[in-house]
N, C-alpha and C positions, 0 to 999 in steps of 0.2 A: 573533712573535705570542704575545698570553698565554692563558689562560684564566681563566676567570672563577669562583670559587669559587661555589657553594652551600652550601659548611657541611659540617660533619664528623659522620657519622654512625656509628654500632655494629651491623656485619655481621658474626654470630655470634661475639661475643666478641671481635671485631676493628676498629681504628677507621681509616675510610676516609674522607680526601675525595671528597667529591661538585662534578663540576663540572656547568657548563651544556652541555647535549644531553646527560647522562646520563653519561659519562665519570667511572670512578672513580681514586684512586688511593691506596696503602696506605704512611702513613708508619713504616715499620717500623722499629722500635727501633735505635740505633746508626746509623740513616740520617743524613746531613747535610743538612740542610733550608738553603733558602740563593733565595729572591726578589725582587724589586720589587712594588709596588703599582704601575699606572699607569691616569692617568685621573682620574675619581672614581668614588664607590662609587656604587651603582644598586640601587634596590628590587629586592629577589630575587620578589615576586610573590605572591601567596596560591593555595593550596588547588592547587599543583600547575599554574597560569598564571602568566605572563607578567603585569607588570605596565605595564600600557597605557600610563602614561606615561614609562616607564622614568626615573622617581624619581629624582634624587640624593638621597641619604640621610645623614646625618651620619654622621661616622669613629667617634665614641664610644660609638653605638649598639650595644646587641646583637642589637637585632630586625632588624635591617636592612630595614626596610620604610617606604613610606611609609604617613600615616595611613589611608588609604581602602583600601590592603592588610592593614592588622593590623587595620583592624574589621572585613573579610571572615575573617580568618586566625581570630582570635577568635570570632567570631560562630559559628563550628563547630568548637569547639575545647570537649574534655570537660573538660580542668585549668582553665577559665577558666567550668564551670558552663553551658556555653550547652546541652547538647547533653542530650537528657531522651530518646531515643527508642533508643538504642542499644542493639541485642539481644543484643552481646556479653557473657559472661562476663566478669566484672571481678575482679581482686584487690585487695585490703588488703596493703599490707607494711607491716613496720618500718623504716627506714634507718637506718646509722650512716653518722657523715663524720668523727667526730673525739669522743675523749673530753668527756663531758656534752653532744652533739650529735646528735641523732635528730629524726628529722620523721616522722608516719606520712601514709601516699599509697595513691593507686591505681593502676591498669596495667590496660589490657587484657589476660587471661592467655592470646591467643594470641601476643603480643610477649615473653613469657618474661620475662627479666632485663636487655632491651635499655634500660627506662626508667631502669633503679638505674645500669647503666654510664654515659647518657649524663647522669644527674645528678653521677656520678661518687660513688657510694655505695661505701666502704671494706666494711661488710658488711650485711647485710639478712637478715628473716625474712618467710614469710609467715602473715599472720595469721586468712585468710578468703576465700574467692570466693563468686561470686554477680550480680546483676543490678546491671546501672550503678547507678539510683538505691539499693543498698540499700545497694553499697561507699563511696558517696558520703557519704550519713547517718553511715554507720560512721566514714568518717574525720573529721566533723567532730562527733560525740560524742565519740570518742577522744584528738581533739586540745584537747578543754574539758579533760574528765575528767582527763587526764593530766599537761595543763599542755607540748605539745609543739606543735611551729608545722606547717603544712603545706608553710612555705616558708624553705630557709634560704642565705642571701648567698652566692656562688660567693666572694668576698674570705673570709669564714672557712672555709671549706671548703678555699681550697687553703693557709692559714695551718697548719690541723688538720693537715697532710697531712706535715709538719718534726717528727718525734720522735712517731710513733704507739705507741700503747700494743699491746703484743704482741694476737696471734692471739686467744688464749684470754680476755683482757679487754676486747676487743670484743666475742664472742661470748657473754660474762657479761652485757655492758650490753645487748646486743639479747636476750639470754634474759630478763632482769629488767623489760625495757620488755612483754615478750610475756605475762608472767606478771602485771602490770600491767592491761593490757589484756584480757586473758581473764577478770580480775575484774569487768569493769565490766560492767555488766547490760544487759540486753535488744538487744544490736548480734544475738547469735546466732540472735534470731527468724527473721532474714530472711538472716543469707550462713551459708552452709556453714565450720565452724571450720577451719582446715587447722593440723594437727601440723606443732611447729617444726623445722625444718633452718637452722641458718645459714649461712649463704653469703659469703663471704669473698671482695672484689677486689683484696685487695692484691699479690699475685703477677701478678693480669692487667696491674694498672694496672703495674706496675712500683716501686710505690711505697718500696721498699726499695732504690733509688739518687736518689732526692730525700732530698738530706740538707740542703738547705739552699736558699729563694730571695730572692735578690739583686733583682731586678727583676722588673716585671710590665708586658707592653707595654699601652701606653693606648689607642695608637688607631693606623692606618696612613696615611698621607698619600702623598700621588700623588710618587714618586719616593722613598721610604722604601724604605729593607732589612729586613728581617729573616732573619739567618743562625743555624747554631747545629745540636749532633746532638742527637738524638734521646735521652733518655735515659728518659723517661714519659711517659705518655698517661692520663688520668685522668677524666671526662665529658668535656668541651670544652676542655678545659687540655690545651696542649701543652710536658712539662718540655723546656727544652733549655738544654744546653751551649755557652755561644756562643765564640767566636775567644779573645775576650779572658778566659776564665774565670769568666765572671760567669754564674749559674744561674737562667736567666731563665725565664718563665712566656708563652705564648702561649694567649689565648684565641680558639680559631679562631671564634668568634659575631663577634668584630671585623672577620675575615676575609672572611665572607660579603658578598658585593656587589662586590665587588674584583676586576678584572682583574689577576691576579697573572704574572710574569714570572722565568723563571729568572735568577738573579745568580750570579757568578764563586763557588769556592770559595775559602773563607778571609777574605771581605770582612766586615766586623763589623756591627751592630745601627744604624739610623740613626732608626729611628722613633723616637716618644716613649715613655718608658720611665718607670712611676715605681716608688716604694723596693719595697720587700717587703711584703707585706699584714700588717696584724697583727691578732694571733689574736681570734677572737670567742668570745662566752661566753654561756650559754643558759642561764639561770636557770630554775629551779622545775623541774627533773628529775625526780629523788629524794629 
């Protein structure tokens, strides 16, 4: 009997699948990961239900939902603009993913640093808290002004991730973005400034045994494998190491909707796999 995936989530600096009835489980580094796909995939459901019709949903998808679920999911969803009444405390940060690659965003600041892990943000600063809409206005002045996107590709993101530039010149390009920022006028009428610390995931993620990827799976199909140990974890990318030596990438967003099934140890990759991602470029920086 399998379970059925929900997606991989960030519990205190830690990344746990989530299955259905609430079951978690923690793919800990050097673990060997090793399932089936069986079935097909199925709308995971909006807003914390069950999705009525229990959906098949395409394998290539990352949202795994059907339509009439992601315009409920959305419809109350702050990153998609719907949601104006939210009385939370919001922050501003900076992201870094990769040299010449920053986006500035928001977070609620009772979720901490769980948004920057699960985008999988190499380092981050904060640049402000205050009321939903005033962090909102801020990021999208900030993102004119600066010449920086709100949204950037998980394909360049795990590209950046293959020969990062030391500790200290990440924290230079998020010091210089913050310095940037702190220039531009009038955002501090309305959110409180917050002094820089930056914050650095590369030791959580692991990101200093990804030296290299070989493959990136595409999609899962009913009776597909994916085997392979654990080497990184980085937002919703999972590095691993599979049988055959190949340095594959798993995006568990693929995973989601899948009744997944333990496989034999030592059995190799049978999904679709395609080449290695290559590197993206973010023009008008600096």
């Amino acid at each position: 009997m399998g379970w059925r995936c929900e997606g991989l989530r960030w519990r205190g600096g830690v990344p746990v699948l989530v299955w259905e009835g609430g079951r978690v489980s923690s793919p800990g580094v050097g673990r060997e990961i090793a399932f089936w796909a069986v079935g097909e995939r199925r709308c995971v459901g909006a807003r914390g239900n069950r999705c009525p019709l229990g959906a098949v949903v395409a394998g290539r998808g990352t949202g795994a939902r059907c339509g009439e679920c992601a315009r409920l999911e959305r419809a109350h969803s702050v990153a998609a603009d719907t949601v104006a009444d939210d009385p939370r405390t919001y922050r501003v940060y900076l992201a870094w993913f990769g040299a010449g690659m920053v986006k500035v965003g928001i977070t609620a600041e009772e979720r901490g640093d769980a948004r920057l892990l699960e985008q999988g943000a190499v380092a981050y600063g904060w640049l402000g808290r205050g009321p939903l809409m005033a962090a909102r206005r801020t990021e999208e002045v900030l993102g004119t002004a600066l010449g920086v996107p709100d949204r950037i590709p998980y394909a360049a993101k795990r590209a950046a991730r293959v020969g990062l530039p030391g500790r200290a010149e990440r924290a230079a390009e998020v010091a210089e973005l913050y310095r940037r920022a702190v220039a531009v006028p009038g955002w501090a009428d309305t959110l409180e400034p917050v002094e820089l610390r930056v914050a650095d995931h590369a030791e959580v993620f692991g990101l200093d045994r990804v030296g290299r990827i070989d493959g990136v799976v595409r999609e899962l199909v009913d009776g597909g494998r994916v085997a392979g140990t654990l080497v990184a974890a980085a937002g919703p990318d999972l590095h691993l190491e599979a049988p055959d030596g190949r340095a594959l990438v798993l995006d568990t967003r693929l995973v989601t909707g899948w009744e997944l099934v333990a496989a034999g140890r030592g059995e190799g990759t049978t999904v679709p796999v395609a080449g290695p991602p290559s590197p993206g470029e973010q023009g008008g920086l600096f």
